[in-house]
N, CA and C atoms as an extended XYZ file, in Angstrom:
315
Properties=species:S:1:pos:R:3:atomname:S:1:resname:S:1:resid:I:1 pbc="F F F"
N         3.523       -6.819       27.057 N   UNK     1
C         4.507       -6.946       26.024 CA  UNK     1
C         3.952       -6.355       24.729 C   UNK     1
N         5.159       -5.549       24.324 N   UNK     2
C         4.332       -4.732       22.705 CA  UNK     2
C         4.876       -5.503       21.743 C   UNK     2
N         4.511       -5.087       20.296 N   UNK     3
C         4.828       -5.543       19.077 CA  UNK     3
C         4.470       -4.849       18.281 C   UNK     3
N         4.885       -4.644       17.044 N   UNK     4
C         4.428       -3.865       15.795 CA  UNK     4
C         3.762       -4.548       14.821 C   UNK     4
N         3.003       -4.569       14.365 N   UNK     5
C         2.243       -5.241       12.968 CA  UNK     5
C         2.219       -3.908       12.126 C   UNK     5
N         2.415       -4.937       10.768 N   UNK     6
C         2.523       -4.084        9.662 CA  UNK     6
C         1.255       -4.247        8.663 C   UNK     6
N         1.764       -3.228        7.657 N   UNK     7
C         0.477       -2.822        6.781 CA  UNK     7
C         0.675       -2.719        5.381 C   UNK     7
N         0.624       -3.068        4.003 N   UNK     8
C         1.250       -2.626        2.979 CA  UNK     8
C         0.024       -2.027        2.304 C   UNK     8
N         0.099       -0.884        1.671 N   UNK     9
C        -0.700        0.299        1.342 CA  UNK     9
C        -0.090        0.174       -0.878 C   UNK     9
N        -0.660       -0.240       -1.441 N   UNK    10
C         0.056        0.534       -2.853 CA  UNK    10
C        -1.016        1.651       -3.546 C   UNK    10
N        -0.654        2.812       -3.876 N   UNK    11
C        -0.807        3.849       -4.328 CA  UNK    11
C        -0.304        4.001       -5.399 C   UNK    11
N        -1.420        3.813       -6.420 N   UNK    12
C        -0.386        4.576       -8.327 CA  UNK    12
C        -1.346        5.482       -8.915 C   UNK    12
N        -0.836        6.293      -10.160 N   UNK    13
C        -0.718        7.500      -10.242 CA  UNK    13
C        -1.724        7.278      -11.702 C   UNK    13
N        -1.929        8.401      -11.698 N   UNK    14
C        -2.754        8.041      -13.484 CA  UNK    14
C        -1.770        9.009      -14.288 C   UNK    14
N        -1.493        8.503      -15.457 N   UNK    15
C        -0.390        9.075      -16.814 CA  UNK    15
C        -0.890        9.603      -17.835 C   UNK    15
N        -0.610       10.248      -18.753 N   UNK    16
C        -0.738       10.873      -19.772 CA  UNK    16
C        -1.534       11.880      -19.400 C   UNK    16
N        -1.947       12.590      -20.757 N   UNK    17
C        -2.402       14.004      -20.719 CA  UNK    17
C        -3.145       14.294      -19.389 C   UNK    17
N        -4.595       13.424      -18.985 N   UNK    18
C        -5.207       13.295      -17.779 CA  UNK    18
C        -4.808       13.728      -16.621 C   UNK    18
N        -3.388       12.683      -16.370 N   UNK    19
C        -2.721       12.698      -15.265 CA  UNK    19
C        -1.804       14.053      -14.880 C   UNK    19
N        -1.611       14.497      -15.996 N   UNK    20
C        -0.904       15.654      -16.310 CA  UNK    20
C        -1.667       16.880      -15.613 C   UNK    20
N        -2.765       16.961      -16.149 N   UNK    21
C        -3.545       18.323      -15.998 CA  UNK    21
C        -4.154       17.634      -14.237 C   UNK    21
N        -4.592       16.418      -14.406 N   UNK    22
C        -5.751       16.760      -12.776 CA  UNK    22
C        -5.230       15.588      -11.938 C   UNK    22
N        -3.612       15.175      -12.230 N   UNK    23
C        -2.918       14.235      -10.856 CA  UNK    23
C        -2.450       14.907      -10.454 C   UNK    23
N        -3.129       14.612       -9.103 N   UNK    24
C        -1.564       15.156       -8.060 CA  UNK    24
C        -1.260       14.222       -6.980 C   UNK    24
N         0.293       14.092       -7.586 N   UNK    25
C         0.739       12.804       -6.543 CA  UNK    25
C         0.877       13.572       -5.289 C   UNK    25
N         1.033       14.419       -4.944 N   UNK    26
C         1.053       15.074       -3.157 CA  UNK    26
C        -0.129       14.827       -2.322 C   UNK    26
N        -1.539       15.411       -3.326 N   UNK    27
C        -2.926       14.998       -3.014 CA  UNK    27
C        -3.174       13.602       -2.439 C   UNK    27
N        -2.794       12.682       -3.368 N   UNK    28
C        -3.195       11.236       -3.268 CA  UNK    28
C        -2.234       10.605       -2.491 C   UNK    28
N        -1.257       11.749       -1.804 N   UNK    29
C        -0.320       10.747       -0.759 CA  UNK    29
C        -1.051       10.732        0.365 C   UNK    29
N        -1.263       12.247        0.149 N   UNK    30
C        -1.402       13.013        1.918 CA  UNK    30
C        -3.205       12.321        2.179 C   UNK    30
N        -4.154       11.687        1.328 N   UNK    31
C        -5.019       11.665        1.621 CA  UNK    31
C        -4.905        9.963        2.525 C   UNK    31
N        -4.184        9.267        1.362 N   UNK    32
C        -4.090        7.560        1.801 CA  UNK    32
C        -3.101        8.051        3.588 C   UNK    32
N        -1.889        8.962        3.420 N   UNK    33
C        -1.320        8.782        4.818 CA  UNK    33
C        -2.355        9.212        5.739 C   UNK    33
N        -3.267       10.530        5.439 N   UNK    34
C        -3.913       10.835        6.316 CA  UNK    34
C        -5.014       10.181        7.248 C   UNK    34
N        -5.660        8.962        5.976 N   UNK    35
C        -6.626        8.110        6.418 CA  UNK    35
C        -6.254        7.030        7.316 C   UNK    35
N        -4.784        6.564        7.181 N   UNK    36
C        -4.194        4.970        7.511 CA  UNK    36
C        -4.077        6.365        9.458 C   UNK    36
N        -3.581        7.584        9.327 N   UNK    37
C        -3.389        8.071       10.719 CA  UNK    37
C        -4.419        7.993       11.597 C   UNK    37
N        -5.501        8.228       10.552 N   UNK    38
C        -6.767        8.291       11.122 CA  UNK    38
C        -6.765        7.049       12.191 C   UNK    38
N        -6.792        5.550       11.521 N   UNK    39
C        -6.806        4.532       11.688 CA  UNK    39
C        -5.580        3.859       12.713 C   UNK    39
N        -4.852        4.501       13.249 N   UNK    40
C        -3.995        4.528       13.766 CA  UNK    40
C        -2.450        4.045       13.487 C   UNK    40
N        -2.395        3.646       12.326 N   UNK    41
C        -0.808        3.181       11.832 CA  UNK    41
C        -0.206        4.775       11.337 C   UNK    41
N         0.978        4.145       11.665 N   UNK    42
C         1.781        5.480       11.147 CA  UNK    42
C         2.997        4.866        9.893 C   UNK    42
N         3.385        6.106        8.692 N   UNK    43
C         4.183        5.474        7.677 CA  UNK    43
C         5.770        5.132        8.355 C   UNK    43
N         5.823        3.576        8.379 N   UNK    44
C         7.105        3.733        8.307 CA  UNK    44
C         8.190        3.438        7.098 C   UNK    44
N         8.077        3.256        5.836 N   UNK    45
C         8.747        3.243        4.811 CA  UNK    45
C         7.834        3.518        3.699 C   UNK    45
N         8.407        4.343        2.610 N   UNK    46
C         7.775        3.868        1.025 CA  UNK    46
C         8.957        3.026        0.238 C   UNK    46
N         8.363        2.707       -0.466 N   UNK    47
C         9.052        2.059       -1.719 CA  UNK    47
C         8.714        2.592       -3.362 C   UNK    47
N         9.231        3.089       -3.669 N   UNK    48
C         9.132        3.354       -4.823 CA  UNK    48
C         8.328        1.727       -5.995 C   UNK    48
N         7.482        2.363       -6.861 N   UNK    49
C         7.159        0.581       -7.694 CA  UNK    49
C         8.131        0.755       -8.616 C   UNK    49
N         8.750       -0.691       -8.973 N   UNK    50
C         9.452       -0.866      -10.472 CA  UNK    50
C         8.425       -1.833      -11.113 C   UNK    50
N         8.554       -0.893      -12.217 N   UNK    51
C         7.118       -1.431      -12.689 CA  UNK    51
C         8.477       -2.969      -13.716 C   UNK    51
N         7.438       -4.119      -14.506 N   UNK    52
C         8.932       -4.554      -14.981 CA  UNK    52
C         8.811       -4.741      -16.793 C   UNK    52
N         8.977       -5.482      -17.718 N   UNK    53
C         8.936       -5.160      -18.857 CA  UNK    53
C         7.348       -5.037      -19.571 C   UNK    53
N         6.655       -5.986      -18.967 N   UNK    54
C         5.501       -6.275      -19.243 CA  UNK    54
C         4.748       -4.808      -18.933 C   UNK    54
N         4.983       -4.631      -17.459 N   UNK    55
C         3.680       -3.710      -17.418 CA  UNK    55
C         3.972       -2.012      -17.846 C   UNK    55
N         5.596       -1.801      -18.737 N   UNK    56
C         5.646       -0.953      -19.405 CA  UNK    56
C         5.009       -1.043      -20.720 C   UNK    56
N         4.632       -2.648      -21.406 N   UNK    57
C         3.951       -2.520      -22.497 CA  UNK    57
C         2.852       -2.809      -22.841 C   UNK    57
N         2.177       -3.157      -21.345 N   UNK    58
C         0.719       -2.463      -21.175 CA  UNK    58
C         0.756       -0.979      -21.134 C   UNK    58
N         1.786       -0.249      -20.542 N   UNK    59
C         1.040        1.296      -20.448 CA  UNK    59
C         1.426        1.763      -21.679 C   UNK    59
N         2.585        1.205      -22.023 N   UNK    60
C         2.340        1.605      -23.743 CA  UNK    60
C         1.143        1.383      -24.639 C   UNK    60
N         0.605        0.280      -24.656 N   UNK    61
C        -0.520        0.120      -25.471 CA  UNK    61
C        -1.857        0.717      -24.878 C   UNK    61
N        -1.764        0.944      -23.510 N   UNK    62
C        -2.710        1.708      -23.117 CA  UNK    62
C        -2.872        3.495      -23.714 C   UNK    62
N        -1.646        3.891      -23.763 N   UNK    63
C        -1.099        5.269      -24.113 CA  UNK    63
C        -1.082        5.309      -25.486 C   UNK    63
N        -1.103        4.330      -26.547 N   UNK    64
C        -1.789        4.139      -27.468 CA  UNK    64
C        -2.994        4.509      -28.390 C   UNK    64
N        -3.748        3.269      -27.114 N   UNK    65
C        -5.751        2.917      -26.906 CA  UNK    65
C        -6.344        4.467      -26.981 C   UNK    65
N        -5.837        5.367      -26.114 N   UNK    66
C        -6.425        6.147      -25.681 CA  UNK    66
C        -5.620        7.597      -26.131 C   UNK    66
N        -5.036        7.600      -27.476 N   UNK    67
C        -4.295        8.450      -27.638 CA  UNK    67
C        -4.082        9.510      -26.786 C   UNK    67
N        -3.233        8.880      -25.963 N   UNK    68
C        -2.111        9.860      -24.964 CA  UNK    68
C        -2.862       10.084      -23.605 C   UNK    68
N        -4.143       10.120      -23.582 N   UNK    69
C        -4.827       10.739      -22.718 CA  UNK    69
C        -4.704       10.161      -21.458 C   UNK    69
N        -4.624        8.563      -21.058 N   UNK    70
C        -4.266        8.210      -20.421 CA  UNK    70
C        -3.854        6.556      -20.098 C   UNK    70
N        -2.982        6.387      -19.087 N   UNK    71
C        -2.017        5.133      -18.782 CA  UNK    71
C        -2.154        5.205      -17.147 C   UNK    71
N        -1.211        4.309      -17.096 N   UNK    72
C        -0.817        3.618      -15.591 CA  UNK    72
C         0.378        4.482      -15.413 C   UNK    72
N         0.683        4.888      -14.427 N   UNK    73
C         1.566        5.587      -13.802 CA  UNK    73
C         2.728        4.979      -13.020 C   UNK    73
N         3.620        4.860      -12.655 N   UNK    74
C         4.137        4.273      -11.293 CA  UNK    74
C         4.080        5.230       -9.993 C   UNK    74
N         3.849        4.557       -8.944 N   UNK    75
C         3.508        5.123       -7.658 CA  UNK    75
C         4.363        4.534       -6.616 C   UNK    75
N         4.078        4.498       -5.745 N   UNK    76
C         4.482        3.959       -4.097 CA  UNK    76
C         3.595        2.366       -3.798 C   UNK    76
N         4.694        1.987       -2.898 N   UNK    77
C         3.967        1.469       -1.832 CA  UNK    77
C         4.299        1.620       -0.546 C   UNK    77
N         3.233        2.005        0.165 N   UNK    78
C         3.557        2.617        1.744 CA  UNK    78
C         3.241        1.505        2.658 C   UNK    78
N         4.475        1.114        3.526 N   UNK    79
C         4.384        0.279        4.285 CA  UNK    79
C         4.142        1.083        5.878 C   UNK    79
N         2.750        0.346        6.468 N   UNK    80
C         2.538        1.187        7.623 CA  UNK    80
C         2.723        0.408        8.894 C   UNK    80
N         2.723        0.761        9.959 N   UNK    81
C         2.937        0.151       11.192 CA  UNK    81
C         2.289        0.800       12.472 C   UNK    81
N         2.249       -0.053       13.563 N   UNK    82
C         1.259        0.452       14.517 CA  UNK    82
C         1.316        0.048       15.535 C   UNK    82
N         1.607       -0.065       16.565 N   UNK    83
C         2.086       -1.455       18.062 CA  UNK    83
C         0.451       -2.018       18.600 C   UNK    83
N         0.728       -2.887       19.202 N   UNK    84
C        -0.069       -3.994       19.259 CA  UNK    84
C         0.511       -4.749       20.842 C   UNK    84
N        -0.657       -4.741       21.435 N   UNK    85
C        -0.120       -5.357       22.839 CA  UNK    85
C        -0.681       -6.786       22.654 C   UNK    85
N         0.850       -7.468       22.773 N   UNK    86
C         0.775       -9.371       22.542 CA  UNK    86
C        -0.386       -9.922       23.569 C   UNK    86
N        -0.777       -9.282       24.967 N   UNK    87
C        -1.186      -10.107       25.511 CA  UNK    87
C        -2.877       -9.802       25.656 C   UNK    87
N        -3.266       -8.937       25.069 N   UNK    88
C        -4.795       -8.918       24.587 CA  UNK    88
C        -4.815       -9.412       23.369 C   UNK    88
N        -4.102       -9.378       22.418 N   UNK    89
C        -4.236       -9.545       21.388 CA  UNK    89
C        -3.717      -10.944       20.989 C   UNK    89
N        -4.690      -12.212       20.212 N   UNK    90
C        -3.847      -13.455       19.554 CA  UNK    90
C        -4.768      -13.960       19.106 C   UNK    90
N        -4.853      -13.495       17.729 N   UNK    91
C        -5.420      -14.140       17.019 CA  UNK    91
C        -4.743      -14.653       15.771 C   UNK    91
N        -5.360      -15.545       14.634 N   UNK    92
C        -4.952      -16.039       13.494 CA  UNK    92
C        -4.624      -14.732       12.354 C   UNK    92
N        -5.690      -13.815       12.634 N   UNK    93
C        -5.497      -12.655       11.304 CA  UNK    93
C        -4.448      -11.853       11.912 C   UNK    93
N        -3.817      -11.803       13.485 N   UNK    94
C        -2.901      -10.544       13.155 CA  UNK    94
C        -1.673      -11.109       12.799 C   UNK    94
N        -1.530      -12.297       12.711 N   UNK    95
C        -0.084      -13.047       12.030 CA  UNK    95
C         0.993      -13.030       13.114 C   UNK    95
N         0.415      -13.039       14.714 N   UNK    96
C         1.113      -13.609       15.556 CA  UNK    96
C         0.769      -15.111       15.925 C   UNK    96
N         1.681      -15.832       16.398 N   UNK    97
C         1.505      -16.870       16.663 CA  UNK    97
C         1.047      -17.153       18.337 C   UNK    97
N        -0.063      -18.092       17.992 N   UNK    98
C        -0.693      -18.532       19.704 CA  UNK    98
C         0.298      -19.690       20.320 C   UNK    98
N         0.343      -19.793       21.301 N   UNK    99
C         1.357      -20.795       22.081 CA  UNK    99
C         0.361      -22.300       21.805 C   UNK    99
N         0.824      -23.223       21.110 N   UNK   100
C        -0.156      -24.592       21.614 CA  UNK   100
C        -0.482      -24.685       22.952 C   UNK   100
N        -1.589      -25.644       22.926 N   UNK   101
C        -2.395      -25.705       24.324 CA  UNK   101
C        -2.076      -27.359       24.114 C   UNK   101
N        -1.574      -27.701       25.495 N   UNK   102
C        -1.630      -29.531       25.382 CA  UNK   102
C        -2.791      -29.805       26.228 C   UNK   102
N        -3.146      -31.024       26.023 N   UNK   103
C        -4.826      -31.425       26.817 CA  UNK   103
C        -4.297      -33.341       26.384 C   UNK   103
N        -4.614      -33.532       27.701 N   UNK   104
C        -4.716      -34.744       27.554 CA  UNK   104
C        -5.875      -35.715       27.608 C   UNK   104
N        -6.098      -36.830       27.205 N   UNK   105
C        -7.433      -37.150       27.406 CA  UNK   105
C        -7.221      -38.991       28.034 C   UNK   105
């Protein structure tokens, strides 16, 4: 019997002048997808981040600090996945559940 277990991956970007001249969000996709392939999960969704009021006025005051040069970016988060055979596999960390064992005494 198969199953899928999942993976959540977040990836963000560096901003201002910095990010400008030596980010590249294509670079820093293809390296995180390439490594998680390595590893055998494959992407099955991104999500875009919403960043929310607060952590726009951290990157403001960061973009500030550092006149312009650099901030926090918004990025992805890549959710990955990978199948998993239920009946070798049951343990506590893969977040399947083991069947109770009754024992009487």
């Amino acid at each position: 019997m198969y199953a899928r277990t999942n993976k959540v991956v977040r990836v963000n970007f560096a901003g201002g002048i910095l990010g400008l001249i030596f980010g590249s969000h294509r670079g820093k996709l293809e390296t995180v997808i390439n490594r998680e392939n390595a590893e055998g999960w494959n992407l099955a969704e991104y999500i875009p981040d919403n960043p929310n009021l607060a952590l726009l006025l951290i990157r403001l005051i960061l973009l500030v600090l550092t006149l312009g040069l650099w901030t926090i970016a918004t990025g992805y988060i890549l959710v990955f996945e990978r199948p998993i055979n239920l009946t070798e596999v049951r343990s506590p960390r893969s977040g399947l559940r083991a069947e109770p064992k009754l024992t009487a005494k």
